[in-house]
N, C-alpha and C positions, 0 to 999 in steps of 0.2 A: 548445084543441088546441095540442102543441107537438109541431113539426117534430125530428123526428131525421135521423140517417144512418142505414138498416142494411142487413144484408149479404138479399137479396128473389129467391125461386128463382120464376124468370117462368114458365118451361116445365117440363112435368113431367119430372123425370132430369137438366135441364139443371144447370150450377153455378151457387149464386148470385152475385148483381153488387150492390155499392151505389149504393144512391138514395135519395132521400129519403121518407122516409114521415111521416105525424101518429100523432102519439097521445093517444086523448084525458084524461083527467083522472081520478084515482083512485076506484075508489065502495067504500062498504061498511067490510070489514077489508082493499081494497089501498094497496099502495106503487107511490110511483113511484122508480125508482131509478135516477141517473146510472152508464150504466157505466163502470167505470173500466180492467174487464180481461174478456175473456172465452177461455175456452180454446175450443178446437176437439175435438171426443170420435167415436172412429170410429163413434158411435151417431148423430150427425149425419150423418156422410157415409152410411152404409148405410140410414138411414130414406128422406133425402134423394133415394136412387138407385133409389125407386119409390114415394116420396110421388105423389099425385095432385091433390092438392087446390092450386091455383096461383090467384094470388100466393101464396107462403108464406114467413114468414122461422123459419128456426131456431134455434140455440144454444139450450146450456141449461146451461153453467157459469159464469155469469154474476158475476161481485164487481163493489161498487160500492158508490155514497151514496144514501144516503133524503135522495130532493129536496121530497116530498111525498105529503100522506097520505090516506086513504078518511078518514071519520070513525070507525070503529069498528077502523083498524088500531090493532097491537101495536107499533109500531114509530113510534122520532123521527125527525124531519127533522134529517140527520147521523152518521146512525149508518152506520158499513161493514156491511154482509150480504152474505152469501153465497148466492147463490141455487141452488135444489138442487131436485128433485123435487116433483110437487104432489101432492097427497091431502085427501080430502073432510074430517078429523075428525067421522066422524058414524059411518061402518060398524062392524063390530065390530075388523076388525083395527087399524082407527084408533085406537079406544075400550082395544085392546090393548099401545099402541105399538108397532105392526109397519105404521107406514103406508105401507112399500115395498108391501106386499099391500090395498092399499087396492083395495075393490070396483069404484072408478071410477078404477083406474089410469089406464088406456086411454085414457078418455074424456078426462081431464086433464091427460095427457101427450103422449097420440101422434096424435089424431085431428087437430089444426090447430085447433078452437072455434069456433065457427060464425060464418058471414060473412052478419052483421046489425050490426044496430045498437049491439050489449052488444060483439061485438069491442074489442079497446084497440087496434087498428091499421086504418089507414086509407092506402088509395096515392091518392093525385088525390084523392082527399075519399069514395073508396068503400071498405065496408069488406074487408078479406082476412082470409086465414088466419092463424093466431099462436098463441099463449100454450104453443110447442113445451114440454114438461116445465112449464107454470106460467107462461112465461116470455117465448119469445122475444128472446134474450139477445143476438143476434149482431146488435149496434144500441147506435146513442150511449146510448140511453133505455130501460126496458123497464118494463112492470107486472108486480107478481106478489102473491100475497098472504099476509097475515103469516105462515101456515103454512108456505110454502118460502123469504120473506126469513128467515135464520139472521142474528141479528145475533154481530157480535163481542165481546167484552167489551175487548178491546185489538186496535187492528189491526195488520194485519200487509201488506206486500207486495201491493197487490190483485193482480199478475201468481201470485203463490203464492197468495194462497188461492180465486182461482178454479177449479184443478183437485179442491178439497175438498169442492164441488159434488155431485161424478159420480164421477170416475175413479180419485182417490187416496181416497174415503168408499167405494167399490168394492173396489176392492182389498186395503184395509186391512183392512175390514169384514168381509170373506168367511176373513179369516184371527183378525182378536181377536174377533169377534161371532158366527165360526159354527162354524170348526173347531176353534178353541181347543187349540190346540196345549201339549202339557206344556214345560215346559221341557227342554232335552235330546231332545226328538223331531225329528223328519223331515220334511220337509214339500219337494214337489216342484212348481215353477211352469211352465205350459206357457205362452208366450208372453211378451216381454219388453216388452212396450209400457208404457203409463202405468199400467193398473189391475196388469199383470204387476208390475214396479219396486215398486208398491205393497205388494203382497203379503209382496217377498223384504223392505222393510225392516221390515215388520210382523215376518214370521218374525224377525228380529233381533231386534224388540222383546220377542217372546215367548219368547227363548232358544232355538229352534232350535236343535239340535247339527248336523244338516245341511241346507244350504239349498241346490235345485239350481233353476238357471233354465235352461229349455231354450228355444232361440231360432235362429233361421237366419243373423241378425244379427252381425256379429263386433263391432261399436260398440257393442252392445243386451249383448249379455254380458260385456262390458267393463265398462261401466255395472253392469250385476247382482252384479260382481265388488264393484264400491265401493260399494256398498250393499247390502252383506252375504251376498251368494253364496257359499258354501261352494265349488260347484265347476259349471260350464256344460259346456252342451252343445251340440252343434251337429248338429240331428235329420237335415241332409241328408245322403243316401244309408245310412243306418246303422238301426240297429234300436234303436230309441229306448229301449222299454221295455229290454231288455237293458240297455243303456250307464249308463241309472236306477238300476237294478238291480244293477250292478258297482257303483254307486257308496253307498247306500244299504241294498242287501242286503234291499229293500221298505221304503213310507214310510208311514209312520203316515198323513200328508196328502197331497192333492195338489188342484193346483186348475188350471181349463183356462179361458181368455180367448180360445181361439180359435173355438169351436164349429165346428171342423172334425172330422166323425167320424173319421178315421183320428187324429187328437189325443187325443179322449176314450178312443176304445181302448184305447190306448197307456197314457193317464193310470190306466185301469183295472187295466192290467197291470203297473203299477211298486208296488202296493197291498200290504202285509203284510195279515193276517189280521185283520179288521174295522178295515181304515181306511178312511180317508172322502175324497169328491170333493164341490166344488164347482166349480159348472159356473156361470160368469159371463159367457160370453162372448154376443153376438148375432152371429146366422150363419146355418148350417144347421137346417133348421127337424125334420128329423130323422137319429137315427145307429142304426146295429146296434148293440148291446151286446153282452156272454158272461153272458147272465143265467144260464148255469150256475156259474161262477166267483163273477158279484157273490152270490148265493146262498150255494155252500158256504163263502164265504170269510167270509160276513156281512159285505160291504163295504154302505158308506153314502154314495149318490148324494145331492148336495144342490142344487138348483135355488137360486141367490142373485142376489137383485133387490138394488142400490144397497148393500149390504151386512148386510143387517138393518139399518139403520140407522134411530135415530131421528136427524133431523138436528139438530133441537135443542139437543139435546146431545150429540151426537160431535162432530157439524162445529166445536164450541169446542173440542172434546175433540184434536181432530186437530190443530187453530193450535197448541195448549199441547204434541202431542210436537214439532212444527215448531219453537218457542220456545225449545224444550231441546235443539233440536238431534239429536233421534231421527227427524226424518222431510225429509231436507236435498231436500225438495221444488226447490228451485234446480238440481238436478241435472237432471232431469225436462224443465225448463223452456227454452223456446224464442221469445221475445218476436219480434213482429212490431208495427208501426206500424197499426193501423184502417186507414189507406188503402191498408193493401197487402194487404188480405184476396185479393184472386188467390192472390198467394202461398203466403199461409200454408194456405187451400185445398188449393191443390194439393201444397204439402208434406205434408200431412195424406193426403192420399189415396196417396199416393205410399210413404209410411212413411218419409219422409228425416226426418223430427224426431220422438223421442217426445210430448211433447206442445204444439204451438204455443198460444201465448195471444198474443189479440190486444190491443193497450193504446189506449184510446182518446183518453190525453193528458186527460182528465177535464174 
Protein backbone atom coordinates (compact mmCIF):
# COMPACT_ATOMS: atom_id res chain seq x y z
CA UNK A 1 0.00 0.00 0.00
CA UNK A 2 1.24 3.56 -0.64
CA UNK A 3 -0.05 6.47 1.21
CA UNK A 4 -1.07 9.53 -0.87
CA UNK A 5 -2.62 13.09 -0.49
CA UNK A 6 -5.71 13.65 -2.34
CA UNK A 7 -8.43 15.98 -2.77
CA UNK A 8 -11.84 13.25 -0.80
CA UNK A 9 -15.61 14.46 -1.08
CA UNK A 10 -16.90 13.23 2.58
CA UNK A 11 -20.58 14.31 2.27
CA UNK A 12 -22.64 14.11 -0.49
CA UNK A 13 -22.58 17.84 -2.49
CA UNK A 14 -20.08 18.79 0.02
CA UNK A 15 -16.49 20.34 -1.49
CA UNK A 16 -13.73 18.09 -1.39
CA UNK A 17 -10.78 18.45 1.58
CA UNK A 18 -7.26 16.75 1.58
CA UNK A 19 -6.33 13.77 3.42
CA UNK A 20 -4.55 11.21 3.26
CA UNK A 21 -5.66 8.03 1.49
CA UNK A 22 -3.75 4.27 0.43
CA UNK A 23 -3.47 2.92 -2.59
CA UNK A 24 -2.88 -0.15 -3.36
CA UNK A 25 -0.61 -1.78 -6.00
CA UNK A 26 -1.07 -2.10 -9.76
CA UNK A 27 -2.84 -5.53 -11.19
CA UNK A 28 -3.21 -6.75 -14.71
CA UNK A 29 -2.61 -3.94 -17.62
CA UNK A 30 -2.50 -0.89 -14.60
CA UNK A 31 -0.14 1.89 -13.93
CA UNK A 32 0.60 3.61 -11.23
CA UNK A 33 1.24 7.12 -11.81
CA UNK A 34 2.84 9.96 -9.77
CA UNK A 35 0.97 12.94 -10.39
CA UNK A 36 2.68 15.79 -11.36
CA UNK A 37 -0.29 18.26 -12.52
CA UNK A 38 -3.83 17.91 -12.59
CA UNK A 39 -6.56 20.32 -13.91
CA UNK A 40 -9.74 20.91 -12.45
CA UNK A 41 -12.76 20.51 -15.39
CA UNK A 42 -16.38 21.93 -14.79
CA UNK A 43 -17.34 18.23 -15.24
CA UNK A 44 -15.85 17.67 -11.84
CA UNK A 45 -17.55 20.28 -10.25
CA UNK A 46 -21.18 19.50 -11.71
CA UNK A 47 -20.84 15.48 -11.12
CA UNK A 48 -19.44 16.45 -7.78
CA UNK A 49 -22.60 18.67 -6.90
CA UNK A 50 -24.94 15.37 -6.76
CA UNK A 51 -22.59 12.49 -6.65
CA UNK A 52 -23.81 10.20 -3.89
CA UNK A 53 -21.83 7.66 -3.45
CA UNK A 54 -19.09 9.11 -0.38
CA UNK A 55 -16.02 8.94 0.36
CA UNK A 56 -15.30 9.82 -3.22
CA UNK A 57 -12.22 11.36 -4.82
CA UNK A 58 -12.41 12.89 -8.26
CA UNK A 59 -10.30 14.47 -11.12
CA UNK A 60 -9.87 13.30 -14.20
CA UNK A 61 -7.11 15.38 -16.14
CA UNK A 62 -4.63 13.92 -14.58
CA UNK A 63 -0.46 14.33 -16.22
CA UNK A 64 2.30 12.63 -14.57
CA UNK A 65 5.04 9.58 -14.18
CA UNK A 66 4.70 5.86 -14.51
CA UNK A 67 5.94 4.90 -10.92
CA UNK A 68 4.79 1.34 -11.46
CA UNK A 69 3.35 -1.36 -13.38
CA UNK A 70 0.43 -4.38 -13.50
CA UNK A 71 2.31 -7.12 -15.15
CA UNK A 72 0.48 -6.97 -18.42
CA UNK A 73 0.59 -3.02 -18.57
CA UNK A 74 1.58 -1.07 -21.84
CA UNK A 75 3.56 1.34 -20.27
CA UNK A 76 7.30 1.96 -18.55
CA UNK A 77 8.32 3.00 -15.32
CA UNK A 78 9.15 6.88 -16.36
CA UNK A 79 7.31 7.61 -18.85
CA UNK A 80 4.92 11.20 -18.79
CA UNK A 81 1.10 10.08 -19.69
CA UNK A 82 -1.50 11.75 -19.82
CA UNK A 83 -4.36 10.54 -18.32
CA UNK A 84 -7.82 10.82 -20.20
CA UNK A 85 -11.15 8.88 -20.31
CA UNK A 86 -11.56 5.09 -19.80
CA UNK A 87 -13.13 2.52 -22.07
CA UNK A 88 -13.51 -1.36 -22.12
CA UNK A 89 -11.47 -2.13 -25.64
CA UNK A 90 -13.69 -5.01 -26.21
CA UNK A 91 -17.40 -3.45 -27.47
CA UNK A 92 -17.83 -2.62 -31.02
CA UNK A 93 -17.29 1.15 -30.71
CA UNK A 94 -13.94 0.29 -29.09
CA UNK A 95 -13.25 -2.26 -31.75
CA UNK A 96 -14.19 0.88 -34.11
CA UNK A 97 -12.00 3.54 -32.60
CA UNK A 98 -14.65 5.59 -31.28
CA UNK A 99 -14.01 4.74 -27.45
CA UNK A 100 -15.64 7.97 -26.28
CA UNK A 101 -18.99 5.82 -27.14
CA UNK A 102 -17.74 2.96 -25.46
CA UNK A 103 -20.84 0.58 -24.12
CA UNK A 104 -19.30 0.87 -20.54
CA UNK A 105 -18.84 4.48 -20.53
CA UNK A 106 -20.78 5.13 -17.57
CA UNK A 107 -19.83 2.42 -15.69
CA UNK A 108 -16.04 3.38 -16.05
CA UNK A 109 -16.17 6.83 -15.79
CA UNK A 110 -18.99 8.09 -13.65
CA UNK A 111 -20.31 5.66 -11.30
CA UNK A 112 -17.27 5.83 -8.50
CA UNK A 113 -16.28 1.58 -8.95
CA UNK A 114 -17.15 -0.39 -6.41
CA UNK A 115 -16.31 -0.20 -2.72
CA UNK A 116 -14.65 -3.64 -2.28
CA UNK A 117 -11.72 -5.05 -2.13
CA UNK A 118 -10.60 -4.55 -6.32
CA UNK A 119 -10.99 -0.61 -5.44
CA UNK A 120 -7.33 1.02 -5.87
CA UNK A 121 -8.33 3.51 -2.87
CA UNK A 122 -8.64 3.10 0.48
CA UNK A 123 -9.40 5.97 3.65
CA UNK A 124 -8.44 4.33 7.24
CA UNK A 125 -7.66 0.91 5.47
CA UNK A 126 -11.49 0.70 3.99
CA UNK A 127 -12.20 0.80 0.73
CA UNK A 128 -14.08 3.93 -1.15
CA UNK A 129 -15.16 5.19 -4.22
CA UNK A 130 -12.61 6.27 -7.27
CA UNK A 131 -11.43 5.39 -10.50
CA UNK A 132 -13.53 9.04 -11.40
CA UNK A 133 -12.90 8.85 -15.68
CA UNK A 134 -10.29 5.68 -15.01
CA UNK A 135 -8.61 7.62 -12.72
CA UNK A 136 -9.16 9.51 -9.68
CA UNK A 137 -6.65 12.19 -10.42
CA UNK A 138 -7.11 14.73 -7.86
CA UNK A 139 -4.29 13.07 -5.64
CA UNK A 140 -0.34 12.74 -5.27
CA UNK A 141 -0.77 9.08 -6.77
CA UNK A 142 -3.57 7.66 -8.96
CA UNK A 143 -4.11 4.12 -10.81
CA UNK A 144 -5.36 3.98 -14.20
CA UNK A 145 -5.00 1.61 -17.03
CA UNK A 146 -2.80 1.39 -20.15
CA UNK A 147 -5.90 2.29 -22.25
CA UNK A 148 -6.35 5.81 -20.69
CA UNK A 149 -2.50 6.28 -19.46
CA UNK A 150 -1.60 8.19 -23.10
CA UNK A 151 1.98 8.18 -23.10
CA UNK A 152 4.16 11.10 -24.63
CA UNK A 153 6.69 10.54 -26.89
CA UNK A 154 8.54 13.90 -25.66
CA UNK A 155 7.26 15.63 -22.80
CA UNK A 156 6.01 18.62 -22.26
CA UNK A 157 4.92 21.01 -19.19
CA UNK A 158 2.86 18.39 -17.04
CA UNK A 159 0.90 21.86 -15.93
CA UNK A 160 -0.10 21.87 -20.12
CA UNK A 161 -0.58 18.80 -20.92
CA UNK A 162 -2.96 17.98 -18.21
CA UNK A 163 -5.77 19.93 -19.72
CA UNK A 164 -5.21 17.55 -23.08
CA UNK A 165 -6.94 14.92 -20.95
CA UNK A 166 -10.58 16.37 -21.25
CA UNK A 167 -11.00 19.87 -22.04
CA UNK A 168 -8.55 21.06 -24.56
CA UNK A 169 -8.99 16.93 -26.44
CA UNK A 170 -12.74 18.33 -26.11
CA UNK A 171 -12.75 21.17 -27.71
CA UNK A 172 -10.27 20.76 -30.18
CA UNK A 173 -11.81 17.56 -31.18
CA UNK A 174 -15.42 18.73 -31.63
CA UNK A 175 -13.94 21.09 -34.20
CA UNK A 176 -10.93 18.95 -36.41
CA UNK A 177 -12.73 15.55 -35.59
CA UNK A 178 -16.27 16.32 -36.02
CA UNK A 179 -17.30 19.46 -37.74
CA UNK A 180 -14.41 19.79 -39.89
CA UNK A 181 -14.52 23.01 -40.96
CA UNK A 182 -13.40 24.05 -44.80
CA UNK A 183 -10.99 26.37 -44.86
CA UNK A 184 -12.36 29.95 -45.28
CA UNK A 185 -15.75 28.91 -43.28
CA UNK A 186 -17.47 30.09 -40.18
CA UNK A 187 -17.73 28.74 -37.32
CA UNK A 188 -19.43 30.25 -34.11
CA UNK A 189 -18.38 29.26 -30.21
CA UNK A 190 -20.86 29.55 -27.52
CA UNK A 191 -18.97 29.83 -24.27
CA UNK A 192 -15.50 30.97 -23.65
CA UNK A 193 -14.22 28.53 -20.93
CA UNK A 194 -11.37 25.86 -21.55
CA UNK A 195 -13.10 23.41 -24.08
CA UNK A 196 -14.75 27.03 -25.69
CA UNK A 197 -10.70 28.59 -26.14
CA UNK A 198 -10.20 25.24 -27.31
CA UNK A 199 -12.34 25.30 -30.07
CA UNK A 200 -11.59 29.16 -31.27
CA UNK A 201 -7.76 28.11 -31.57
CA UNK A 202 -8.67 24.95 -33.34
CA UNK A 203 -10.91 27.11 -35.74
CA UNK A 204 -7.53 28.98 -36.41
CA UNK A 205 -5.91 25.86 -37.17
CA UNK A 206 -8.44 24.82 -39.62
CA UNK A 207 -8.45 28.35 -41.36
CA UNK A 208 -11.53 29.77 -40.40
CA UNK A 209 -12.35 33.09 -42.20
CA UNK A 210 -14.70 33.86 -39.18
CA UNK A 211 -14.14 32.99 -35.77
CA UNK A 212 -16.91 34.35 -33.16
CA UNK A 213 -16.79 33.47 -29.43
CA UNK A 214 -19.61 34.46 -27.66
CA UNK A 215 -19.08 34.76 -23.81
CA UNK A 216 -20.54 37.16 -20.72
CA UNK A 217 -16.91 37.47 -19.70
CA UNK A 218 -14.94 40.67 -20.89
CA UNK A 219 -11.43 38.87 -19.77
CA UNK A 220 -12.79 35.32 -21.50
CA UNK A 221 -13.32 37.35 -24.93
CA UNK A 222 -10.15 39.14 -24.51
CA UNK A 223 -8.57 35.94 -24.39
CA UNK A 224 -10.73 34.47 -27.44
CA UNK A 225 -9.50 37.66 -29.24
CA UNK A 226 -5.52 36.29 -28.86
CA UNK A 227 -6.33 33.09 -29.70
CA UNK A 228 -7.82 33.73 -32.86
CA UNK A 229 -11.32 35.29 -32.54
CA UNK A 230 -12.34 36.96 -35.50
CA UNK A 231 -14.76 39.15 -33.52
CA UNK A 232 -16.87 38.46 -29.67
CA UNK A 233 -19.81 38.94 -28.24
CA UNK A 234 -21.14 39.84 -25.23
CA UNK A 235 -24.82 37.69 -25.18
CA UNK A 236 -26.06 40.02 -22.18
CA UNK A 237 -29.18 41.77 -22.77
CA UNK A 238 -28.98 41.47 -26.66
CA UNK A 239 -30.27 39.07 -29.16
CA UNK A 240 -27.48 36.90 -29.64
CA UNK A 241 -28.50 35.14 -32.60
CA UNK A 242 -29.08 38.42 -34.50
CA UNK A 243 -25.63 39.99 -33.43
CA UNK A 244 -24.08 36.32 -34.98
CA UNK A 245 -25.80 36.91 -37.72
CA UNK A 246 -24.78 40.70 -38.35
CA UNK A 247 -21.51 39.28 -38.06
CA UNK A 248 -21.36 36.18 -40.22
CA UNK A 249 -24.50 36.48 -42.39
CA UNK A 250 -25.03 32.51 -41.00
CA UNK A 251 -22.16 30.07 -39.93
CA UNK A 252 -21.40 26.99 -41.47
CA UNK A 253 -20.54 25.75 -37.72
CA UNK A 254 -21.32 26.29 -34.43
CA UNK A 255 -20.66 24.68 -31.26
CA UNK A 256 -22.36 25.17 -27.64
CA UNK A 257 -20.23 24.30 -24.02
CA UNK A 258 -22.89 25.50 -22.15
CA UNK A 259 -25.90 23.24 -22.40
CA UNK A 260 -28.10 25.99 -21.56
CA UNK A 261 -31.27 25.65 -23.82
CA UNK A 262 -31.73 29.34 -24.48
CA UNK A 263 -27.77 28.94 -25.78
CA UNK A 264 -28.60 26.04 -28.09
CA UNK A 265 -31.52 28.03 -29.51
CA UNK A 266 -29.71 30.62 -30.18
CA UNK A 267 -26.75 28.42 -31.51
CA UNK A 268 -29.44 26.96 -33.79
CA UNK A 269 -30.44 30.13 -35.06
CA UNK A 270 -27.08 31.79 -36.25
CA UNK A 271 -27.00 28.32 -38.75
CA UNK A 272 -26.88 28.90 -42.71
CA UNK A 273 -28.49 26.33 -44.75
CA UNK A 274 -27.13 22.79 -43.63
CA UNK A 275 -24.76 23.71 -41.19
CA UNK A 276 -23.95 21.80 -38.14
CA UNK A 277 -24.00 22.00 -34.25
CA UNK A 278 -22.08 20.39 -31.82
CA UNK A 279 -23.27 20.23 -28.59
CA UNK A 280 -20.32 19.44 -25.88
CA UNK A 281 -21.53 20.90 -23.02
CA UNK A 282 -22.85 18.90 -19.47
CA UNK A 283 -25.92 20.74 -18.10
CA UNK A 284 -29.35 20.68 -18.75
CA UNK A 285 -30.52 17.54 -19.20
CA UNK A 286 -33.19 18.73 -21.75
CA UNK A 287 -33.89 21.88 -24.33
CA UNK A 288 -36.94 22.82 -27.01
CA UNK A 289 -35.64 22.99 -30.33
CA UNK A 290 -37.46 24.60 -33.89
CA UNK A 291 -37.43 21.11 -35.43
CA UNK A 292 -39.18 23.02 -37.95
CA UNK A 293 -36.26 25.17 -38.96
CA UNK A 294 -33.47 22.32 -38.02
CA UNK A 295 -35.54 20.33 -40.85
CA UNK A 296 -36.14 22.76 -43.65
CA UNK A 297 -32.92 24.05 -43.34
CA UNK A 298 -31.28 20.54 -43.18
CA UNK A 299 -29.18 21.55 -40.23
CA UNK A 300 -26.94 18.87 -38.43
CA UNK A 301 -27.22 18.55 -34.42
CA UNK A 302 -24.17 16.57 -33.30
CA UNK A 303 -23.97 15.08 -29.65
CA UNK A 304 -19.85 15.06 -28.91
CA UNK A 305 -18.27 13.00 -26.18
CA UNK A 306 -14.32 13.94 -25.29
CA UNK A 307 -14.18 14.92 -28.99
CA UNK A 308 -14.31 11.86 -30.99
CA UNK A 309 -11.32 11.22 -29.91
CA UNK A 310 -9.09 8.41 -29.98
CA UNK A 311 -6.68 9.40 -27.32
CA UNK A 312 -3.89 7.61 -28.26
CA UNK A 313 -3.27 9.24 -30.86
CA UNK A 314 -4.46 12.77 -30.70
CA UNK A 315 -3.60 13.42 -27.19
CA UNK A 316 0.28 13.06 -28.94
CA UNK A 317 -1.32 14.72 -31.77
CA UNK A 318 -2.31 17.72 -29.62
CA UNK A 319 1.37 18.07 -27.42
CA UNK A 320 2.93 18.19 -31.32
CA UNK A 321 0.33 21.45 -32.24
CA UNK A 322 1.23 22.86 -28.55
CA UNK A 323 5.20 22.24 -29.68
CA UNK A 324 4.63 24.27 -32.91
CA UNK A 325 3.09 26.63 -31.14
CA UNK A 326 -0.47 26.34 -32.68
CA UNK A 327 -2.20 25.55 -29.38
CA UNK A 328 -0.36 28.24 -26.80
CA UNK A 329 -2.20 26.09 -24.10
CA UNK A 330 -0.27 28.50 -21.41
CA UNK A 331 -2.74 30.94 -22.07
CA UNK A 332 -5.58 28.85 -20.65
CA UNK A 333 -3.55 27.95 -17.70
CA UNK A 334 -3.83 28.92 -14.20
CA UNK A 335 -1.33 26.87 -11.77
CA UNK A 336 -2.02 26.52 -8.16
CA UNK A 337 0.09 24.65 -5.37
CA UNK A 338 -1.60 20.87 -4.41
CA UNK A 339 -2.00 22.32 -1.02
CA UNK A 340 -4.20 25.01 -1.89
CA UNK A 341 -6.65 22.93 -3.63
CA UNK A 342 -9.55 25.10 -1.51
CA UNK A 343 -8.52 27.54 -3.72
CA UNK A 344 -8.38 26.54 -6.84
CA UNK A 345 -11.84 24.74 -6.18
CA UNK A 346 -13.47 27.42 -5.49
CA UNK A 347 -11.90 29.47 -8.28
CA UNK A 348 -13.10 26.79 -10.49
CA UNK A 349 -16.60 26.92 -9.37
CA UNK A 350 -16.66 30.47 -9.31
CA UNK A 351 -15.50 30.87 -13.17
CA UNK A 352 -12.60 33.42 -11.90
CA UNK A 353 -9.89 31.20 -13.94
CA UNK A 354 -10.42 29.47 -17.18
CA UNK A 355 -8.68 26.56 -16.23
CA UNK A 356 -6.87 25.92 -12.85
CA UNK A 357 -4.38 22.92 -12.62
CA UNK A 358 -3.14 21.91 -9.63
CA UNK A 359 0.89 20.99 -9.46
CA UNK A 360 1.88 18.58 -6.98
CA UNK A 361 5.71 19.50 -6.77
CA UNK A 362 6.22 15.66 -8.00
Amino acid sequence: MLTARAAVMFDAGADPHLTDVQLRDPVGDEVLVRIDAVGICHTDISVAARFRKVPMVFGHEGAGTVVATGPQAGRRVGEQVVLTFASCGECCNCAADRPAYCDRATDLNMRGGRRDESSALRLDGAPIAGGFFGQSSFATHAIARTRNAVALPEPIDPALAAPLGCSVQTGVGAVLNVLAPDAGDSLVVFGAGAVGLSSVMAARIAGCRTIVAVDPIEQRRTLATELGATATIDPTGVDVAAAVLDVTGGAGAAIDTTARPDVIAAAVGVLRTRGSLALVGLGALTAELPVALIMGKGLALRGVVEGDSEPQTFIPRLADLYRRGELPLDKLVTTYPFDDFDWAWAAAKAGEVVKPVLITGG
